[in-house]
C-alpha positions as CSV (number, residue, x, y, z in Angstrom):
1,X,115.3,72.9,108.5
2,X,118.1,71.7,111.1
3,X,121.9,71.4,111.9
4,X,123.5,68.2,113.0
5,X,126.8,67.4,113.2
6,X,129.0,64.7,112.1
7,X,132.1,63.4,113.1
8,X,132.8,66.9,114.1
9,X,131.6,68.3,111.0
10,X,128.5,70.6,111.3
11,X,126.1,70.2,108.0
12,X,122.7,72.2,107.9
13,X,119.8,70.5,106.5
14,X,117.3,72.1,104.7
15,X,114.9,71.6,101.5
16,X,114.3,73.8,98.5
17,X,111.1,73.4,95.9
18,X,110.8,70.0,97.3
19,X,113.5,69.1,97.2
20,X,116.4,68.2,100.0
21,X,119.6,70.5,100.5
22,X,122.6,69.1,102.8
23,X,125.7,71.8,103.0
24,X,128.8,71.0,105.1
25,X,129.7,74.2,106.9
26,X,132.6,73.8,109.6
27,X,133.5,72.7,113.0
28,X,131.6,75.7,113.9
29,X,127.9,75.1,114.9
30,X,126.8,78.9,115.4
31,X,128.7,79.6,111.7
32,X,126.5,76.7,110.9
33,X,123.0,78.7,112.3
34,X,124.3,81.5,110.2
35,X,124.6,79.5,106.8
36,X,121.0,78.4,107.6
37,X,119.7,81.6,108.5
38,X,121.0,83.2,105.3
39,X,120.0,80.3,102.9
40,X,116.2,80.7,104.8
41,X,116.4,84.2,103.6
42,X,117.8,83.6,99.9
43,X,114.7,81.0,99.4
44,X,112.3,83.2,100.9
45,X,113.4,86.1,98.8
46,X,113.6,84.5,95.6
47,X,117.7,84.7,95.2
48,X,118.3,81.5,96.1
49,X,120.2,79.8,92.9
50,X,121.8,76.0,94.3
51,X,123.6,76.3,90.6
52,X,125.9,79.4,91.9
53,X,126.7,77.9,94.9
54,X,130.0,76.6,95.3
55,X,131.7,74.3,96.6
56,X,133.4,74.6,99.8
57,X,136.8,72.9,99.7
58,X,139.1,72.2,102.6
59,X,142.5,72.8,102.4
60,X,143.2,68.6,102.0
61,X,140.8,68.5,99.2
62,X,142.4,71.7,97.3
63,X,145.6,70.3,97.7
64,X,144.7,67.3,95.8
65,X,143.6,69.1,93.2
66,X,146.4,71.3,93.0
67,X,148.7,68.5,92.9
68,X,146.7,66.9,90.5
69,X,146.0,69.7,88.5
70,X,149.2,71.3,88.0
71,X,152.0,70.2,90.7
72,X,152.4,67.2,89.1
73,X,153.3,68.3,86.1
74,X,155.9,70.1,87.5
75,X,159.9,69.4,88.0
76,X,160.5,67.2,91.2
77,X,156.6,66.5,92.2
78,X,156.8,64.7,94.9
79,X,158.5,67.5,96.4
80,X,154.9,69.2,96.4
81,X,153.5,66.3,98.1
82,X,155.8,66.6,100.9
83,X,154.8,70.2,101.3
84,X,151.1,69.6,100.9
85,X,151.2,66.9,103.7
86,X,153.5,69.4,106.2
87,X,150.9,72.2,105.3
88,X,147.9,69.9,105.5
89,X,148.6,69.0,109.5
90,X,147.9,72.6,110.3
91,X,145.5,73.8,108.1
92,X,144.1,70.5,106.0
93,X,140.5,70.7,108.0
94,X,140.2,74.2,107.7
95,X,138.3,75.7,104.6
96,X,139.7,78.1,101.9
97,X,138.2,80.7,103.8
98,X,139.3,80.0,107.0
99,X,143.0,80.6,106.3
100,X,144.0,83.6,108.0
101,X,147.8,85.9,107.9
102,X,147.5,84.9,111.6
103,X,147.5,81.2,111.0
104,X,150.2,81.5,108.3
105,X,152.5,83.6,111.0
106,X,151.7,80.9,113.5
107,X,152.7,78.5,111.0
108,X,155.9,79.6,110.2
109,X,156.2,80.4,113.9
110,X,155.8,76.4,114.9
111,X,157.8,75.0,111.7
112,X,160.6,77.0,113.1
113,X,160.4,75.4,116.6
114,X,160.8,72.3,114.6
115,X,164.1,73.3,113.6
116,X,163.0,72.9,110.0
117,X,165.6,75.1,107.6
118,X,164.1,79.0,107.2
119,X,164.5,78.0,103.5
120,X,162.0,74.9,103.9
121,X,159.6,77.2,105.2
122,X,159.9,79.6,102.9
123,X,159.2,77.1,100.3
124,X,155.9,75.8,102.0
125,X,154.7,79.2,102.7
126,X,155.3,79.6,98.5
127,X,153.6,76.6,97.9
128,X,150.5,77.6,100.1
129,X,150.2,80.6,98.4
130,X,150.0,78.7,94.7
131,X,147.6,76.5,96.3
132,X,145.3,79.4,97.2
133,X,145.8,81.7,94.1
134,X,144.9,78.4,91.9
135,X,142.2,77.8,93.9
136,X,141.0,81.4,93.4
137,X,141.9,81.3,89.5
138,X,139.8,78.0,89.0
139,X,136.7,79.4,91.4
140,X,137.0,77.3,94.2
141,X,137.5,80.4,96.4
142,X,137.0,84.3,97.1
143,X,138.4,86.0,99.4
144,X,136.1,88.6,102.0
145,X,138.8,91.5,100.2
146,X,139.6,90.0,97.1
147,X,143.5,89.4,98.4
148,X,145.4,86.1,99.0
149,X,146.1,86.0,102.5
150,X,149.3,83.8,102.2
151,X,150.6,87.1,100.3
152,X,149.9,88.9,103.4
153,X,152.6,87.2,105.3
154,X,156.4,87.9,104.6
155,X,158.5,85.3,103.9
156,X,161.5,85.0,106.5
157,X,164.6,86.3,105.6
158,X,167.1,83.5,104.9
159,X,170.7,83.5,105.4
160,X,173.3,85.0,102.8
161,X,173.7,82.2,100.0
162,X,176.7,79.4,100.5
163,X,179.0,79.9,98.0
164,X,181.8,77.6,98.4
165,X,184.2,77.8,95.6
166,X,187.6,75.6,94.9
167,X,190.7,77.9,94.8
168,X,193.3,76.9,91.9
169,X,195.3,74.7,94.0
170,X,192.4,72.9,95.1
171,X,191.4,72.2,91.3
172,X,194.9,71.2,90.8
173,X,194.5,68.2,93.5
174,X,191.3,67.5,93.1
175,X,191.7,67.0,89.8
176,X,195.2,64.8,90.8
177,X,193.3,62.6,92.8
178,X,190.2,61.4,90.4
179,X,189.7,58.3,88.3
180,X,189.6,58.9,84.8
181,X,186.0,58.5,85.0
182,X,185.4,60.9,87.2
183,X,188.1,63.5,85.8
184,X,185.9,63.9,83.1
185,X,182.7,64.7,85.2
186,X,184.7,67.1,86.9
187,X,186.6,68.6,84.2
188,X,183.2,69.3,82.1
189,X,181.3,70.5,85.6
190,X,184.1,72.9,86.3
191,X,184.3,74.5,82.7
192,X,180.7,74.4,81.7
193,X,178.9,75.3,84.9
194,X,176.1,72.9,84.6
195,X,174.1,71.5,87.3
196,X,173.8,67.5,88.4
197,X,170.5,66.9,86.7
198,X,171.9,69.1,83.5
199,X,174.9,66.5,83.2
200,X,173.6,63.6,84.1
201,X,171.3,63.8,81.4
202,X,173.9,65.5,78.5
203,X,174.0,63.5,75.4
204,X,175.6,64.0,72.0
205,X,172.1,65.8,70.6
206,X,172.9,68.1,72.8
207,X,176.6,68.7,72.2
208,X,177.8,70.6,68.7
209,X,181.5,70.2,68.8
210,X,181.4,72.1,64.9
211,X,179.9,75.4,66.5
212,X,181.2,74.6,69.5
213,X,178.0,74.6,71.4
214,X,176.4,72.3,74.2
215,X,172.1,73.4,74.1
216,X,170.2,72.7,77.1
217,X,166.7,72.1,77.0
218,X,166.1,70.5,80.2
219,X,167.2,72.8,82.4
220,X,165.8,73.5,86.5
221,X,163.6,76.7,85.0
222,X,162.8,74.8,81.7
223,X,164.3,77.8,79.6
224,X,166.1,76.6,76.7
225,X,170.0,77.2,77.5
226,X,173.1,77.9,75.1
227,X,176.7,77.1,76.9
228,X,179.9,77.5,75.1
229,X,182.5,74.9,75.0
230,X,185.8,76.1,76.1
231,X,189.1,74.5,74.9
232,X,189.2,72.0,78.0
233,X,185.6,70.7,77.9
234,X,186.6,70.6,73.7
235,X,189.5,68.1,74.5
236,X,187.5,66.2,76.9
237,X,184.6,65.3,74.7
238,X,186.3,64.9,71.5
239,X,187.8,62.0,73.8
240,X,184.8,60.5,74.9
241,X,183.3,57.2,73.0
242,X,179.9,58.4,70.7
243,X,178.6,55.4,71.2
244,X,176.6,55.0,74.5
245,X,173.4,56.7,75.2
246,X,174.5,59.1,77.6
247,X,178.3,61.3,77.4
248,X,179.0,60.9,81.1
249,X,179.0,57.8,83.2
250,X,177.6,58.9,86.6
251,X,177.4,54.6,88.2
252,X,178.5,54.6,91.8
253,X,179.1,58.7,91.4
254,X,177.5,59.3,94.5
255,X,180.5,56.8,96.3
256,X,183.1,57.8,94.2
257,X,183.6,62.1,94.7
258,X,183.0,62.4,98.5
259,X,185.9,59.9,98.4
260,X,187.8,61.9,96.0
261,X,187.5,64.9,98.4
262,X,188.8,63.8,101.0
263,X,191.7,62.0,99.5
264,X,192.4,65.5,97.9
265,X,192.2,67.0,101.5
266,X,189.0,69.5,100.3
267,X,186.5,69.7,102.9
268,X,183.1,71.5,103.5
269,X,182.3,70.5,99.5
270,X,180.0,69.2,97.5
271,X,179.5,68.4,93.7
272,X,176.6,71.5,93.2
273,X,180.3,73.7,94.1
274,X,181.6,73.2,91.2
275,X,179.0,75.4,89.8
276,X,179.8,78.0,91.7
277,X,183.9,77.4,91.3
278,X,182.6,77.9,87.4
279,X,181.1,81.2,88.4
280,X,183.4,82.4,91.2
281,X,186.8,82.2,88.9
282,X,184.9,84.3,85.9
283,X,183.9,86.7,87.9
284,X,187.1,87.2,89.6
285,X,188.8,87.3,85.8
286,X,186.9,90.1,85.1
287,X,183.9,88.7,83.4
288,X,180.2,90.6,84.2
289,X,177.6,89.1,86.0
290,X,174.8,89.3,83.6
291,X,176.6,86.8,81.3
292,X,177.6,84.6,84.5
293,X,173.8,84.8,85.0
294,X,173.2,83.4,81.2
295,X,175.6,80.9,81.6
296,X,174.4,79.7,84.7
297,X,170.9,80.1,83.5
298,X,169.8,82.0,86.8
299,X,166.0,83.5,85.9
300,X,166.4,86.0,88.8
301,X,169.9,88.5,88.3
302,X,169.6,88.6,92.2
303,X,170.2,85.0,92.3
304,X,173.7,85.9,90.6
305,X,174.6,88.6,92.8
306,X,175.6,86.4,95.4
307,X,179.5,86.5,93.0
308,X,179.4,90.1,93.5
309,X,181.8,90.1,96.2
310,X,184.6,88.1,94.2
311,X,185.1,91.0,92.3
312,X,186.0,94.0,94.3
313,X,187.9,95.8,92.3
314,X,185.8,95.9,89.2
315,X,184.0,99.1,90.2
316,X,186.9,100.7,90.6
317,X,188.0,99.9,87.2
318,X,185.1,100.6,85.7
319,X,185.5,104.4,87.2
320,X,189.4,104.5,86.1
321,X,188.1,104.0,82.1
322,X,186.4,107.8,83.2
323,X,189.8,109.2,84.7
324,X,191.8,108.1,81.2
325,X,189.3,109.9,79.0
326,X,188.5,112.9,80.1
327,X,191.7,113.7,82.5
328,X,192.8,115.9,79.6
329,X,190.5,118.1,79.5
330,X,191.0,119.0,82.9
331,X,194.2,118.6,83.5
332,X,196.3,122.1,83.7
333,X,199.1,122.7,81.6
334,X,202.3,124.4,82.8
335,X,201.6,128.1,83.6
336,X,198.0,127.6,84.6
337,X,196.9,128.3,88.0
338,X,194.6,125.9,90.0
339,X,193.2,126.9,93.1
340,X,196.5,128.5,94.2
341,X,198.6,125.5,92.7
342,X,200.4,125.7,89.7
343,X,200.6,121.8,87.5
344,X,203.7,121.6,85.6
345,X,203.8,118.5,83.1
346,X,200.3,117.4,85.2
347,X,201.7,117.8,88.1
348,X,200.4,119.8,91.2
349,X,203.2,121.9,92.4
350,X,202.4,123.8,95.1
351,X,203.7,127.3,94.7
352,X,204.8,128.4,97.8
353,X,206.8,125.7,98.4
354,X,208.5,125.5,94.4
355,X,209.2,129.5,94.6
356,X,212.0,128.9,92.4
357,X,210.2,128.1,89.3
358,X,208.6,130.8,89.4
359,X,211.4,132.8,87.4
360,X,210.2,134.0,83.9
361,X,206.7,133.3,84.9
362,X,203.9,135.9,84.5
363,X,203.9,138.2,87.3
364,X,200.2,137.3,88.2
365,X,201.7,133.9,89.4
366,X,204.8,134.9,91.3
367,X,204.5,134.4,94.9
368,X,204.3,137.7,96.7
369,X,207.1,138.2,99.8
């Protein structure tokens, strides 16, 4: 039995009923006389099984699977690849078990320096924990106390979301200042809500104009979506040709509206706001925020919360409905006293001030001289 090591890899060699056993271990060489140790023992003792042994994956490798696996069948995959190459410089050699809170803090800690968005992080440190709770569902890994360490690790808090919304005279020139084509992108973005990838891929199966409906079934979350059509998005469509494969025309779009913008004098705006002018004006007209969150097709109400703000004085509303219902059955009526106040016609009068009502009152509520 024997350790060697290649290209920086320690393996221990050993043989079992005859046969020969080679296990990588690490760059560790005394983890390495451990392993060895330990498997002399299992063979001596009779609990040595080579069939339950498993497989000892490095990060790099479990990535590849992961992406194989599942990530690619996932919306936007070569997003994942990204993330697996950023997280594979730091942690690709290491094994599953390897992977420490401490590394993942150090991580974050160095992505940071990079001046890589908190967001970006966040997202890694998200994918890094997939990775490893896969890799524990499909039995590539255990770990020592049975918890991933990735969800050991907070994620960083991330600044308030931007929510940059057009005001109505914005609309008006923005609107002023677009081709036809584009109008119609616009107009249907601004009354529907719907994201880029939602419109650029809108065709007439998705559109009832009879129950006035548009149905999204491709849709960022994949959760089949229901919007209504308003009277503007209504006149828009009925305009629009049925014969091409797709309703809107998005060629040279990407040209075309940061052009618009700034012929319109909007700045600090991009196409994704429209969404949020969509949300930001219903709120502000009174409308809830879980159907803003249905409409938008959020999956998290917390997500929607960031509109909250636009309506102020909906709480106090909502309080007022209470003040109309039961105020009478509070309210004194002429004659009654209230805490040394008298209310004539529901108003508090006080009584030593309005003495001269006080004529053919009950003596209990004269004032006394």
């Amino acid at each position: 039995m024997a350790i060697f090591e290649k290209q920086g890899v320690y393996w221990i060699d050993y043989y079992f009923q005859g046969r020969r056993k080679r296990e990588k271990v690490g760059s560790s060489k005394k983890l390495a006389g451990e392993v060895l140790h330990k498997r002399k023992l299992e063979i001596a003792e009779g609990k040595y099984f080579p069939e339950r042994q498993r497989k000892r994956l490095t990060f790099r490798e479990m990535g590849q699977i992961y992406y194989d696996s599942y990530a690619v069948k996932r919306r936007k995959p070569i997003r994942y690849l990204q993330m697996i190459a950023h997280l594979s410089k730091i942690f690709g050699d290491c094994y599953l078990e390897m992977i420490t809170p401490l590394m993942i803090e150090r991580y974050q800690v160095q992505r940071q320096s990079e001046e890589v968005k908190t967001s970006t992080v966040n997202r890694e440190h998200a994918c890094l924990k997939a990775i490893l709770y896969k890799a524990i569902q499909w039995g590539y890994y255990k770990p020592v106390d049975g918890v991933n360490p990735a969800r050991k690790v907070r994620m960083l808090p991330e600044p308030q979301y931007r929510t940059r919304f057009l005001t109505d005279d914005e609309i008006k020139r923005l609107l002023n200042c677009c081709s036809e084509r584009l109008r119609v992108i616009v107009s249907i973005a601004l009354n529907t809500g719907m994201r880029l990838g939602e419109l650029v891929g809108l065709t007439w199966e998705n559109v009832d104009l009879e129950r006035g409906i548009i149905t999204l079934t491709k849709t960022k979350n994949n959760k089949r979506r229901e919007i209504p059509i308003n009277g503007v998005a209504r006149q828009v469509l009925e305009g629009l040709p049925r014969d091409q494969e797709k309703i809107l025309d998005f060629t040279n779009f990407q040209n075309e509206f940061p052009d618009t913008l700034k012929k319109a004098g909007i700045k600090d705006f991009h196409f994704h706001d429209l969404r949020h002018t969509f949300a930001s004006h219903l709120v502000a007209k009174g409308v809830d925020l879980y159907t803003i969150q249905a409409l938008l097709g959020h999956s998290s109400y917390e997500v929607t919360q960031r509109y909250a703000h636009l309506a102020p004085n909906q709480k106090r509303v909502a309080v007022e409905v209470l003040s109309s219902k039961w105020t009478p059955l509070w309210t004194p009526t002429k004659n009654e006293e209230v805490s040394g106040q008298v209310v004539d016609s529901g108003k508090v009068i006080d009584l030593v001030v309005k003495s001269e009502i006080e004529e053919g009152w009950p003596s209990g509520l004269r004032r006394r001289s």
